[in-house]
mmCIF file of the C-alpha atoms, coordinates in Angstrom:
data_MODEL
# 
_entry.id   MODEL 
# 
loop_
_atom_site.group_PDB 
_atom_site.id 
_atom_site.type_symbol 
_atom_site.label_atom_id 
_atom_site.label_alt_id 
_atom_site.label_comp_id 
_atom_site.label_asym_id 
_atom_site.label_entity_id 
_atom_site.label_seq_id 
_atom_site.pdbx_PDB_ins_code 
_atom_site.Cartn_x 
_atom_site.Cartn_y 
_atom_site.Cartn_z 
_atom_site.occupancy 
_atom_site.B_iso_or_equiv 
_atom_site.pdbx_formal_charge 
_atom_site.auth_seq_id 
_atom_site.auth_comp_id 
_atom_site.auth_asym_id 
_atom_site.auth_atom_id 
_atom_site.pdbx_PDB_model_num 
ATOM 1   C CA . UNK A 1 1   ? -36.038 48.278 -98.205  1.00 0.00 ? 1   UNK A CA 1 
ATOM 2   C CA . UNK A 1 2   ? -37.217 46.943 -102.111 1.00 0.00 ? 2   UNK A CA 1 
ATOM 3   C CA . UNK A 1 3   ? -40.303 48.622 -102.802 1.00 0.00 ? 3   UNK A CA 1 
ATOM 4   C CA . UNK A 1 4   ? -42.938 46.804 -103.069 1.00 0.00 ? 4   UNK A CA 1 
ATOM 5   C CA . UNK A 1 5   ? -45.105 47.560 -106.783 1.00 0.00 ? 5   UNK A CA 1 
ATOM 6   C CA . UNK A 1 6   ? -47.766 49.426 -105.871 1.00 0.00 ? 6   UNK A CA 1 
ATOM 7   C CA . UNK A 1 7   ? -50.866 47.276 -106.380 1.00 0.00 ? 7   UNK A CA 1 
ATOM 8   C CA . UNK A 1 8   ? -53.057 47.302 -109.643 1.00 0.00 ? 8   UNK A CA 1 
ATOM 9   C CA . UNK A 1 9   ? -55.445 50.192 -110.356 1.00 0.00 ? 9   UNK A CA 1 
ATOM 10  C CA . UNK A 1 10  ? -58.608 49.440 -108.351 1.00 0.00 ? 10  UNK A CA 1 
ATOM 11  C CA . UNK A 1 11  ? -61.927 49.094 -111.267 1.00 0.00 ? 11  UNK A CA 1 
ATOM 12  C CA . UNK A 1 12  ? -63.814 51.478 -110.747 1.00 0.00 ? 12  UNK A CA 1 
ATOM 13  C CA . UNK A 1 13  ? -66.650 50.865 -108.117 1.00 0.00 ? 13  UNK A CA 1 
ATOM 14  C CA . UNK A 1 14  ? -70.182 52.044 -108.594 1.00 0.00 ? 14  UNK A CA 1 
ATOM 15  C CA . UNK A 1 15  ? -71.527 52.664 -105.091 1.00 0.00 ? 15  UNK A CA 1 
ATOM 16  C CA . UNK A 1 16  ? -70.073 54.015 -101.676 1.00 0.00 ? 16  UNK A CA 1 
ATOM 17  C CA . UNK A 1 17  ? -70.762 52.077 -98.297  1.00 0.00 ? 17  UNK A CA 1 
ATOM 18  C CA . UNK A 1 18  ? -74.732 53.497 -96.959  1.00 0.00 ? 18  UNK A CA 1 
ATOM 19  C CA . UNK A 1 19  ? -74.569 56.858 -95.885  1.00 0.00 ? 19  UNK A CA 1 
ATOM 20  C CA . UNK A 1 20  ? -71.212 57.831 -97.212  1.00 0.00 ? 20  UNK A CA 1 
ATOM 21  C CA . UNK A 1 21  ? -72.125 60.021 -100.546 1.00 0.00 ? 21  UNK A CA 1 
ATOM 22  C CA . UNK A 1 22  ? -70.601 58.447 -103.736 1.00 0.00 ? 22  UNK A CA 1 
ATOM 23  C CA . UNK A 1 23  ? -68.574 61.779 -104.781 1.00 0.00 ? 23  UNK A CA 1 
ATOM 24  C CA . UNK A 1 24  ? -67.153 62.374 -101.186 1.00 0.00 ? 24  UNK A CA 1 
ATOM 25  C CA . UNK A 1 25  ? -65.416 58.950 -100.982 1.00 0.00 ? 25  UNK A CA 1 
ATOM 26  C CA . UNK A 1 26  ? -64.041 59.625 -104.405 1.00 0.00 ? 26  UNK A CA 1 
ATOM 27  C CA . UNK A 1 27  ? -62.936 62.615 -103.396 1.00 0.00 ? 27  UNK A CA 1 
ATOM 28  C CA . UNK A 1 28  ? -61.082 61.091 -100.510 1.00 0.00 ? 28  UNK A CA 1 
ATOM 29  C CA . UNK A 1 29  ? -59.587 58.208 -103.005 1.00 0.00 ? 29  UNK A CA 1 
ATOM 30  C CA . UNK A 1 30  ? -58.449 60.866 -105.097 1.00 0.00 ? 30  UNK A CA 1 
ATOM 31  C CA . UNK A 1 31  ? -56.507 62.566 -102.100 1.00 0.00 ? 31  UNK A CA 1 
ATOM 32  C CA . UNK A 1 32  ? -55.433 60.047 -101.021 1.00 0.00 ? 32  UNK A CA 1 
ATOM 33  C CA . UNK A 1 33  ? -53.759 58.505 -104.240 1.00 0.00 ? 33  UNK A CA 1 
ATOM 34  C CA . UNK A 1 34  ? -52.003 62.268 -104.413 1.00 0.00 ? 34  UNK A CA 1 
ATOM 35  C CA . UNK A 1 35  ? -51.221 61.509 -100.732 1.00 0.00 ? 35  UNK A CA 1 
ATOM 36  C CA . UNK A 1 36  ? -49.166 58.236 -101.934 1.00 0.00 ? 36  UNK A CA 1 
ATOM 37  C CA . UNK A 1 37  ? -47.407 59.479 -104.997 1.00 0.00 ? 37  UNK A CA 1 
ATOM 38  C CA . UNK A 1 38  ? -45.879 61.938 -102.888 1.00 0.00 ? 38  UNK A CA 1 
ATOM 39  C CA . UNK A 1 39  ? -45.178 59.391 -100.201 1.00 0.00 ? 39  UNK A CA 1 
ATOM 40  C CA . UNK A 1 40  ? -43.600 57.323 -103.086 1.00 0.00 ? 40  UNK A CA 1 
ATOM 41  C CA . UNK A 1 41  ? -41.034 60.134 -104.011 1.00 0.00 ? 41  UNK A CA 1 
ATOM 42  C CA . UNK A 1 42  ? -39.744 60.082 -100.160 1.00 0.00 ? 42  UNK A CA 1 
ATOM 43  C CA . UNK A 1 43  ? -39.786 56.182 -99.665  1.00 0.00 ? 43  UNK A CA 1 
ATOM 44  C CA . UNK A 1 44  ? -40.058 56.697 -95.665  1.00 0.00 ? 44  UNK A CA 1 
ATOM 45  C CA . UNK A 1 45  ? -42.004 53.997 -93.647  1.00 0.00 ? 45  UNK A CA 1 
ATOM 46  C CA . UNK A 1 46  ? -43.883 56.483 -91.703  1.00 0.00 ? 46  UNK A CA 1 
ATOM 47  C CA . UNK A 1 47  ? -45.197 58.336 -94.905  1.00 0.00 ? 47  UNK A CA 1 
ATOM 48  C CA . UNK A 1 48  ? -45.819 55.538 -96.775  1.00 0.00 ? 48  UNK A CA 1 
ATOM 49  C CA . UNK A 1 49  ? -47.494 53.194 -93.805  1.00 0.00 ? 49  UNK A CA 1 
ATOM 50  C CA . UNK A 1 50  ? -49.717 56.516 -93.436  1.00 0.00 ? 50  UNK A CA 1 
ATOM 51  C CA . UNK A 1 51  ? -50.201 57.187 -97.478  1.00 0.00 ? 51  UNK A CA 1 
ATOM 52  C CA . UNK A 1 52  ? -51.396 53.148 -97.809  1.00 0.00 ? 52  UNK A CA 1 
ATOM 53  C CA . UNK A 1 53  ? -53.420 53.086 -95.245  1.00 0.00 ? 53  UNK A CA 1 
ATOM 54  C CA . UNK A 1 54  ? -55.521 56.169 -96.188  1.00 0.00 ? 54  UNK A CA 1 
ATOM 55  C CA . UNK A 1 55  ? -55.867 55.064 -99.874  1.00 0.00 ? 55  UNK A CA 1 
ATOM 56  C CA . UNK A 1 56  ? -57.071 51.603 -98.045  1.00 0.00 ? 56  UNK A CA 1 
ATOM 57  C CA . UNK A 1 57  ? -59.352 53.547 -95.954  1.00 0.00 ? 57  UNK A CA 1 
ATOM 58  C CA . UNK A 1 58  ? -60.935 55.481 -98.655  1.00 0.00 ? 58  UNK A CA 1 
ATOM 59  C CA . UNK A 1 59  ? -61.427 52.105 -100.871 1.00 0.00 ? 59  UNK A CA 1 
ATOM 60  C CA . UNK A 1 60  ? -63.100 50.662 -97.965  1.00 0.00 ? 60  UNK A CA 1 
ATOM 61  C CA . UNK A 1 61  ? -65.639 53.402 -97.985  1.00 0.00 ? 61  UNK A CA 1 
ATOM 62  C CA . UNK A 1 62  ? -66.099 52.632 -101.513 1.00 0.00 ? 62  UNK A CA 1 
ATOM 63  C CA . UNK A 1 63  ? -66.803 49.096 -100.800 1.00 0.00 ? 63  UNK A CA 1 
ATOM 64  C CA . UNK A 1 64  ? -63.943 47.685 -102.751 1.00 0.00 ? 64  UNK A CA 1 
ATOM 65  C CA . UNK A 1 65  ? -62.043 45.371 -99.817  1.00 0.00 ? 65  UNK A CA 1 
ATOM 66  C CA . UNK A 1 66  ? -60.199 43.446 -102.059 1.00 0.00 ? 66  UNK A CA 1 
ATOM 67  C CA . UNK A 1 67  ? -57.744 46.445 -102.964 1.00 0.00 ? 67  UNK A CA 1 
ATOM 68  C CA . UNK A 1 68  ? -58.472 47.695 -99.310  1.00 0.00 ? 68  UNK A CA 1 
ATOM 69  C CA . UNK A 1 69  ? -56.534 44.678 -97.977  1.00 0.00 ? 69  UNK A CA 1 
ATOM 70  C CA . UNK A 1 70  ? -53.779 44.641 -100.256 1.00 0.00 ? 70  UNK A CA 1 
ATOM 71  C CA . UNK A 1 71  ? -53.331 48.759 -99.665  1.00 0.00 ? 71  UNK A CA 1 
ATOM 72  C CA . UNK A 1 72  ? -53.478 47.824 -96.116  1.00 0.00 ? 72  UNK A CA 1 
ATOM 73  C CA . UNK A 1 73  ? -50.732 44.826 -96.443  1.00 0.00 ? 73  UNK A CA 1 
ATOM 74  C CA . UNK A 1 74  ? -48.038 47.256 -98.256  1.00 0.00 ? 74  UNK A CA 1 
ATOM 75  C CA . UNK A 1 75  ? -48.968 49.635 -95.117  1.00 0.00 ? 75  UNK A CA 1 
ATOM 76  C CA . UNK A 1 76  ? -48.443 46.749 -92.632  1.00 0.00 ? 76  UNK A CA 1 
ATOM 77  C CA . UNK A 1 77  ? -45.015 46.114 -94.387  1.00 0.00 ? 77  UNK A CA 1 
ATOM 78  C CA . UNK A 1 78  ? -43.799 49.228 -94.400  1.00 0.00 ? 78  UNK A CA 1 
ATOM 79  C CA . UNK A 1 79  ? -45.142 49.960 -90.537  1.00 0.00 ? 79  UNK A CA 1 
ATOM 80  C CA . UNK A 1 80  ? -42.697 46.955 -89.443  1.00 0.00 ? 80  UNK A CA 1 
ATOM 81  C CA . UNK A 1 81  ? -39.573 49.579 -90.422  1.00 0.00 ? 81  UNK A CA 1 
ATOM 82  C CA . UNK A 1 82  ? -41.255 52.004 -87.272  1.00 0.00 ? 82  UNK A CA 1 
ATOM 83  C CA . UNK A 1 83  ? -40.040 51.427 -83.941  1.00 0.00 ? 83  UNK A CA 1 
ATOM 84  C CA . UNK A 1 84  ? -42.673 50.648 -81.544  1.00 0.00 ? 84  UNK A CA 1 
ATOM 85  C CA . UNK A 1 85  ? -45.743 48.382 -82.290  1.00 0.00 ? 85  UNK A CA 1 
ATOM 86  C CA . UNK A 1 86  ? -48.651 50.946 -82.023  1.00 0.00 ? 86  UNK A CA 1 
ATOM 87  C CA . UNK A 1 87  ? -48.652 51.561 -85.899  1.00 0.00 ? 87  UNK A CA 1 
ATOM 88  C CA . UNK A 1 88  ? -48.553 47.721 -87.227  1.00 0.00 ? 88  UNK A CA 1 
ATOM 89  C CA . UNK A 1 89  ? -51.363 46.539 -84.247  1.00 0.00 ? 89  UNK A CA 1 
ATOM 90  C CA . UNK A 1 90  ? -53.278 49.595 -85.398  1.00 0.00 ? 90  UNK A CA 1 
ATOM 91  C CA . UNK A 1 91  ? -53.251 48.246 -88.703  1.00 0.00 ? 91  UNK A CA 1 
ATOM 92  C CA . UNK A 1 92  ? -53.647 44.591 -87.904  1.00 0.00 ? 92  UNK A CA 1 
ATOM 93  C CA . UNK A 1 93  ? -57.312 45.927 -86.580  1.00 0.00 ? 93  UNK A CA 1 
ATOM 94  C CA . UNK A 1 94  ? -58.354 47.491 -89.804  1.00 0.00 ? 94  UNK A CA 1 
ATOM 95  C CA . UNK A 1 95  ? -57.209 44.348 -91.474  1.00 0.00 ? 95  UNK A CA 1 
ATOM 96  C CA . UNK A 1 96  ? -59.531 42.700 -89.397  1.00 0.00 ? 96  UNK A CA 1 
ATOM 97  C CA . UNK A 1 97  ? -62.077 45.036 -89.798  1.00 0.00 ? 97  UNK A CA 1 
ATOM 98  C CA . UNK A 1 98  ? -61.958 45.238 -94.112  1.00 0.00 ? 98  UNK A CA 1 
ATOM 99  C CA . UNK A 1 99  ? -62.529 41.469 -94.221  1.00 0.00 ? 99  UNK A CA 1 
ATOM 100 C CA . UNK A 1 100 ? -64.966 41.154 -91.750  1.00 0.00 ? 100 UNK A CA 1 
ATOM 101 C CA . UNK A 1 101 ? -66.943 44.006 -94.012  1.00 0.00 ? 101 UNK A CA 1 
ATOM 102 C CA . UNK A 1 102 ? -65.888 42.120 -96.600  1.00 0.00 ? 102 UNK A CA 1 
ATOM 103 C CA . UNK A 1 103 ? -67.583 38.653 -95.791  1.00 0.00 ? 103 UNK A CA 1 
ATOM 104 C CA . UNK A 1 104 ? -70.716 40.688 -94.413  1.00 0.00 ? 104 UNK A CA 1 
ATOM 105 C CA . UNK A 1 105 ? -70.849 42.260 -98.360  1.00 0.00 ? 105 UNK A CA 1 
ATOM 106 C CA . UNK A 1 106 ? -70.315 38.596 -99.746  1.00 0.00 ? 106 UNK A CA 1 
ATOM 107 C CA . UNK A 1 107 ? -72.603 37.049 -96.961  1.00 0.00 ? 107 UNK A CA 1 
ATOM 108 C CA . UNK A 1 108 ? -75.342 39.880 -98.183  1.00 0.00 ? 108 UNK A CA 1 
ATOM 109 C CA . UNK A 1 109 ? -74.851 39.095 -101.975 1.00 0.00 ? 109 UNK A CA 1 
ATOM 110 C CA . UNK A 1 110 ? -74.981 35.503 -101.831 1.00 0.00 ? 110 UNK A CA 1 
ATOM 111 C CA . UNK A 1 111 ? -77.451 35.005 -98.935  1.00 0.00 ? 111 UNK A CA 1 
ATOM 112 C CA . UNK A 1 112 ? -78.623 31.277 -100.046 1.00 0.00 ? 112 UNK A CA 1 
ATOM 113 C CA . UNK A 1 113 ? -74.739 30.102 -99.650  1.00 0.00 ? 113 UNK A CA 1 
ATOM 114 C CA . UNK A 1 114 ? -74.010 29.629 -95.955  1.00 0.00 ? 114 UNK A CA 1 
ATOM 115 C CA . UNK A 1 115 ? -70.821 29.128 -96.721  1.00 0.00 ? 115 UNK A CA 1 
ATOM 116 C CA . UNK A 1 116 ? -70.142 32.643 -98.339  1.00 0.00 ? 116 UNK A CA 1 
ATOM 117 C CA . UNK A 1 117 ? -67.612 35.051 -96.925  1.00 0.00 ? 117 UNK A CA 1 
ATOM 118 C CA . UNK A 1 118 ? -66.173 32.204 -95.067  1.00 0.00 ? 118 UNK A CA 1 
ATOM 119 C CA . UNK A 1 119 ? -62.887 32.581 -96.216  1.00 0.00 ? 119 UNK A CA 1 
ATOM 120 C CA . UNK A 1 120 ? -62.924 36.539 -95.468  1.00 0.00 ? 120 UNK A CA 1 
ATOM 121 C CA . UNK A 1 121 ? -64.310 35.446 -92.096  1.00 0.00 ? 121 UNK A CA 1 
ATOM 122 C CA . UNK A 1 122 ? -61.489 33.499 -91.466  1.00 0.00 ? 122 UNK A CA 1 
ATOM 123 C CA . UNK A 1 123 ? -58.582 35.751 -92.434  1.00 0.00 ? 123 UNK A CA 1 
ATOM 124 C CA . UNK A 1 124 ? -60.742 38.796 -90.424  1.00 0.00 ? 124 UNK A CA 1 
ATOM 125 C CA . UNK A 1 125 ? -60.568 36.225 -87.120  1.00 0.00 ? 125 UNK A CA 1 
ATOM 126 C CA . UNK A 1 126 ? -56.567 35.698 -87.754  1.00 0.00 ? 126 UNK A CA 1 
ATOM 127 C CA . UNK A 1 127 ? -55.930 39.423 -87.936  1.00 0.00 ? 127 UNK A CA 1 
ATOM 128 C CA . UNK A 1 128 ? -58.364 39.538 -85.002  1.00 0.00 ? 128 UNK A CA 1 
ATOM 129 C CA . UNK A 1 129 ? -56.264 37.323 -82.864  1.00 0.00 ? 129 UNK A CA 1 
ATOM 130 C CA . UNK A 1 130 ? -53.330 38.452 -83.717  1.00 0.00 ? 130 UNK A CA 1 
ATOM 131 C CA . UNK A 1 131 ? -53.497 41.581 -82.758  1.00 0.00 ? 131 UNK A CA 1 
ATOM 132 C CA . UNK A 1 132 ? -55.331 40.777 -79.863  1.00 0.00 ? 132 UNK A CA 1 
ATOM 133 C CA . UNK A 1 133 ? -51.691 38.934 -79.317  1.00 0.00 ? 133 UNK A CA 1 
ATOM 134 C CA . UNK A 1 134 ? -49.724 42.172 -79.399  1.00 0.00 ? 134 UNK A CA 1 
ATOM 135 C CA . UNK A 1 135 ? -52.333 44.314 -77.619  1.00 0.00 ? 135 UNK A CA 1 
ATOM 136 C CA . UNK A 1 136 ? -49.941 44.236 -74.281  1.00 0.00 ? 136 UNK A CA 1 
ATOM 137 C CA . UNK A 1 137 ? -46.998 45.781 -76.433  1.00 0.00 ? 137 UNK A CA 1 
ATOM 138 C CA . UNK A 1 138 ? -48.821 49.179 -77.024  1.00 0.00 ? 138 UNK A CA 1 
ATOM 139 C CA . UNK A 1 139 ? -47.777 52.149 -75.265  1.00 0.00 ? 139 UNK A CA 1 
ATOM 140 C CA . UNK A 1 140 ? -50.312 52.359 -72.968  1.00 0.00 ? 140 UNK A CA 1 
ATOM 141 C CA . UNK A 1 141 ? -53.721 51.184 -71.065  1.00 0.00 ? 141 UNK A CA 1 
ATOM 142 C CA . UNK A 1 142 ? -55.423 53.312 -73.077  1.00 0.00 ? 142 UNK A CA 1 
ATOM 143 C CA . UNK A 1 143 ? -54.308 52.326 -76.422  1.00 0.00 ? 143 UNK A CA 1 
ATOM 144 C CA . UNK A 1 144 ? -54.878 48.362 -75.537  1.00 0.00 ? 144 UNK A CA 1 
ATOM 145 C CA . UNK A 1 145 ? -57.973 49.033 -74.462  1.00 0.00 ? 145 UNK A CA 1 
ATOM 146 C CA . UNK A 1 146 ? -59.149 50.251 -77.683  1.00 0.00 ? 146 UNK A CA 1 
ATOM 147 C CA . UNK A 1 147 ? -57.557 47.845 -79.780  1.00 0.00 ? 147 UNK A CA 1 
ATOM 148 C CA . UNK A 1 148 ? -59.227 45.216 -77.562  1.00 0.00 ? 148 UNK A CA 1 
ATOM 149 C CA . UNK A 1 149 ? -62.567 46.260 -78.091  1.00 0.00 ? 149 UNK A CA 1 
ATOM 150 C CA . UNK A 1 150 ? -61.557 46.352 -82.131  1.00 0.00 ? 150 UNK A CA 1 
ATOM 151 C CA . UNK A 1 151 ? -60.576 43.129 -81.957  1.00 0.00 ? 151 UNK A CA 1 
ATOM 152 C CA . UNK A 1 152 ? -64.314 42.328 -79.362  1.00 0.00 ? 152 UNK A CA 1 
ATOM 153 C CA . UNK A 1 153 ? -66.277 44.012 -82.091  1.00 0.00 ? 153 UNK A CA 1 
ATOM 154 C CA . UNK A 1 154 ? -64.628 41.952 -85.303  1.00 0.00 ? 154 UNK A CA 1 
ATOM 155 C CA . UNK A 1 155 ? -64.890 38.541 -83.247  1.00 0.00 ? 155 UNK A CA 1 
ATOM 156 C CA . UNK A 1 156 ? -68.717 39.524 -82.673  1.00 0.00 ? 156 UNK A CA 1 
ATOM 157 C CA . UNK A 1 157 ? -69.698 40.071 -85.928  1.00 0.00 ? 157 UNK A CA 1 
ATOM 158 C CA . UNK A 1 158 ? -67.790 36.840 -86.992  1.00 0.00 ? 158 UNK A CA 1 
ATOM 159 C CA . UNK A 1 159 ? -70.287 34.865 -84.917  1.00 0.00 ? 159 UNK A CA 1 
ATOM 160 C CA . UNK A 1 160 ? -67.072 34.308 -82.264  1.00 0.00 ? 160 UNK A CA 1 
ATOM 161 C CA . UNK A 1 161 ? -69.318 35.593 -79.485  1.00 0.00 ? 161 UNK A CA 1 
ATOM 162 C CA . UNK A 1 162 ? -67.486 33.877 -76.595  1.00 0.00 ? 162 UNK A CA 1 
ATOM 163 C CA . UNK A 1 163 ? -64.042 34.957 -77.879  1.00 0.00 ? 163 UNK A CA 1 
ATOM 164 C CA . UNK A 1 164 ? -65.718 38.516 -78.051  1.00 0.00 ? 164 UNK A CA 1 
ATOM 165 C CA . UNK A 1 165 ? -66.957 38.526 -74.484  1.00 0.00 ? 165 UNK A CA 1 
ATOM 166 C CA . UNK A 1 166 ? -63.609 37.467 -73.714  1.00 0.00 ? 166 UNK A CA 1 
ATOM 167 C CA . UNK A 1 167 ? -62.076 40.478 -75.387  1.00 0.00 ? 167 UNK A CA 1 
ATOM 168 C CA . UNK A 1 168 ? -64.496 42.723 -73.802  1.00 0.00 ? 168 UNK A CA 1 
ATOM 169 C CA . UNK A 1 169 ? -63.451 41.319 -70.249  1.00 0.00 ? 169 UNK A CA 1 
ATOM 170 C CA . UNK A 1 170 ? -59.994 42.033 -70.733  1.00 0.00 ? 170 UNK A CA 1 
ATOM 171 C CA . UNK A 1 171 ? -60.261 45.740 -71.448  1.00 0.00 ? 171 UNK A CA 1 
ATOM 172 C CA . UNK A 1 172 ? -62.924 46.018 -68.989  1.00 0.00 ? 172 UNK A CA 1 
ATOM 173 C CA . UNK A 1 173 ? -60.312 44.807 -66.437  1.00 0.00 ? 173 UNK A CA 1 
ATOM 174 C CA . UNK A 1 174 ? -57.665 47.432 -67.914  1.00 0.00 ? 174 UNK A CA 1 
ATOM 175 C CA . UNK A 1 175 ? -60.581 49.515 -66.752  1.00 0.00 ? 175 UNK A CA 1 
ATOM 176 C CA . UNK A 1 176 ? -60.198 48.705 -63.425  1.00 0.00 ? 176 UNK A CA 1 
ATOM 177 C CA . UNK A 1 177 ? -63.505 47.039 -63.487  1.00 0.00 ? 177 UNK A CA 1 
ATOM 178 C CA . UNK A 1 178 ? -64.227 43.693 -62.406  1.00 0.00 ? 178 UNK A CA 1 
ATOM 179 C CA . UNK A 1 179 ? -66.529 41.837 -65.259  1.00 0.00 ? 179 UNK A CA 1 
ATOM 180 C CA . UNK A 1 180 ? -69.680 42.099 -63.430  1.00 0.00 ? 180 UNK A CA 1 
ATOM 181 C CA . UNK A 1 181 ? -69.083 45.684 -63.176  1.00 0.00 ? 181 UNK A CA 1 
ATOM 182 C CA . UNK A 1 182 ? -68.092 45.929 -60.145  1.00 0.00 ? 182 UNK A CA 1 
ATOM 183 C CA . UNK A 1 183 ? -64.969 47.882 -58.970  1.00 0.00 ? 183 UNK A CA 1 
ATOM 184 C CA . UNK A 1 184 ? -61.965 46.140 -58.424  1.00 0.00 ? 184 UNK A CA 1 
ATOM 185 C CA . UNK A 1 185 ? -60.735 46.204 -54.802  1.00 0.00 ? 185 UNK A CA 1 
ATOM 186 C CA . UNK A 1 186 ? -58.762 49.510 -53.637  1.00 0.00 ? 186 UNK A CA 1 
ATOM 187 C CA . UNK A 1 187 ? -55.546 48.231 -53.509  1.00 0.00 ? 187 UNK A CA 1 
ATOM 188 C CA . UNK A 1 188 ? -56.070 46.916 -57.150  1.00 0.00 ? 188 UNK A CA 1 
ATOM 189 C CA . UNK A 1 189 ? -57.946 50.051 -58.054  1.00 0.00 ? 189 UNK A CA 1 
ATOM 190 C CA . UNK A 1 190 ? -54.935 52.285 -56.926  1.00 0.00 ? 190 UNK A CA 1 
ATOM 191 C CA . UNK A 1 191 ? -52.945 51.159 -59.702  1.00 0.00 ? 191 UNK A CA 1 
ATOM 192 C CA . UNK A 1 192 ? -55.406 51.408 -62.763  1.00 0.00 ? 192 UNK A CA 1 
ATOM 193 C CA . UNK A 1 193 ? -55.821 54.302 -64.771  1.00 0.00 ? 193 UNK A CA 1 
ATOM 194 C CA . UNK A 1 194 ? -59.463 55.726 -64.337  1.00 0.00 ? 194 UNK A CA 1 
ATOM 195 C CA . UNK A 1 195 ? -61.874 54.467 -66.886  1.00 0.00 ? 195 UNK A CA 1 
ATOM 196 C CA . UNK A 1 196 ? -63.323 57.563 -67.612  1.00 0.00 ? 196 UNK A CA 1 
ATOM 197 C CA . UNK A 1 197 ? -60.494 58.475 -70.374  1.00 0.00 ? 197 UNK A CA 1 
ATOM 198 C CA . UNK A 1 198 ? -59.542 54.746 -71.806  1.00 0.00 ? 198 UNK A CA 1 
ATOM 199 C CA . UNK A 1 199 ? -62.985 54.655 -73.890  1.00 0.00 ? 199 UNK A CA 1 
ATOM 200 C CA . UNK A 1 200 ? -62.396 56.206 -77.461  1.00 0.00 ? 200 UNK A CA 1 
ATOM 201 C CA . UNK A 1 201 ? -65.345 58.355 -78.794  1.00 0.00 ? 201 UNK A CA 1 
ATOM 202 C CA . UNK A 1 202 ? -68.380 56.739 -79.816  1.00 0.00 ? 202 UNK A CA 1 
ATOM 203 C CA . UNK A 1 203 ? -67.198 53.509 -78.363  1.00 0.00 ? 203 UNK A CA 1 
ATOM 204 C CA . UNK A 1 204 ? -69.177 50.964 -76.675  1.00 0.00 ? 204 UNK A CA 1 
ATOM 205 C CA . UNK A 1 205 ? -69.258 47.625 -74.692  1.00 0.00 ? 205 UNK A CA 1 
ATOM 206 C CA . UNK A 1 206 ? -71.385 45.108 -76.462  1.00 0.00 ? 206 UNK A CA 1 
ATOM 207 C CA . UNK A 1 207 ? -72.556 43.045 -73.304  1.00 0.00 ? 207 UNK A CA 1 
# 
């Protein structure tokens, strides 16, 4: 594979995202640039989808989503070398998920605009979609479940609500849960994994 450059030095950024202290996440950039360089010397997908994505994760923190999303691109790229599609949807959601913080910054800063953070909006609801689109291909009930309710949550805060609820019904019927909370019939039930272990921590429906 031709390695892609690495992308330009992030400027430095002032503040970290609320509650995060400021010398923690630059801590965690700082790792996780160390992380990459040593990723760089090995030039294997798995390393250096995991390396970008961690230096993305930490520039998030700091606020800066610009160089989040391009870190998070390269990590995409190199993800599509892995076998399986776990990694890349994985990936797809925190695409989603920098540019949807993104327009909510540039929505904040500019709050007199009504179009600001529209075009963020609109690349957070692709990345949504899409991997909404390759939820199914995951390993497991589990692990579509929780990509689904990303992908809910993103649509949400983009103001997609009905697109959301959608989202929400179709991990709520991975569930084995009918949308109205009901339980699906027994014969139905039978063959659904119990609901009790598809939830990841913290998570919740937004009904």
């Amino acid at each position: 594979m031709k390695v892609s450059p690495r992308p330009a030095a992030p400027l430095p950024i002032d503040r970290a995202d609320p509650g995060l202290p400021d010398g923690f996440a630059r801590e965690a950039l700082s790792l996780a640039m160390r992380s990459l360089d040593l990723a760089e010397r090995l030039q294997q997908p798995n390393s250096m989808s995991l390396a970008l994505a961690q230096v993305a994760r930490s520039l998030k923190a700091l606020g800066a989503f610009g160089p989040a999303e391009t870190y998070l691109g390269q990590a995409l790229r190199w993800a599509g070398l892995l076998p399986g599609s776990d990694a890349r949807v994985d990936l797809i959601c925190e695409l989603a998920e920098v540019c949807c913080a993104a327009a909510e910054a540039e929505q904040a800063t500019h709050e007199d605009d009504r179009h600001a953070g529209r075009a963020e909006r609109e690349r957070a609801r692709d990345h949504a979609f899409e991997a909404a689109g390759l939820a199914g291909q995951t390993a497991d009930a589990h692990w579509e479940v929780k990509v689904l309710l990303r992908v809910s949550d993103v649509l949400d805060r983009c103001g997609d609500h009905e697109d959301a609820a959608s989202m929400q019904n179709r991990a709520i019927s991975l569930m084995g849960l009918c949308p109205d909370g009901d339980a699906l019939p027994p014969q139905e039930a039978a063959a659904t994994p119990e609901p009790g272990w598809l939830l990841a921590p913290g998570s919740t429906l937004l009904m």
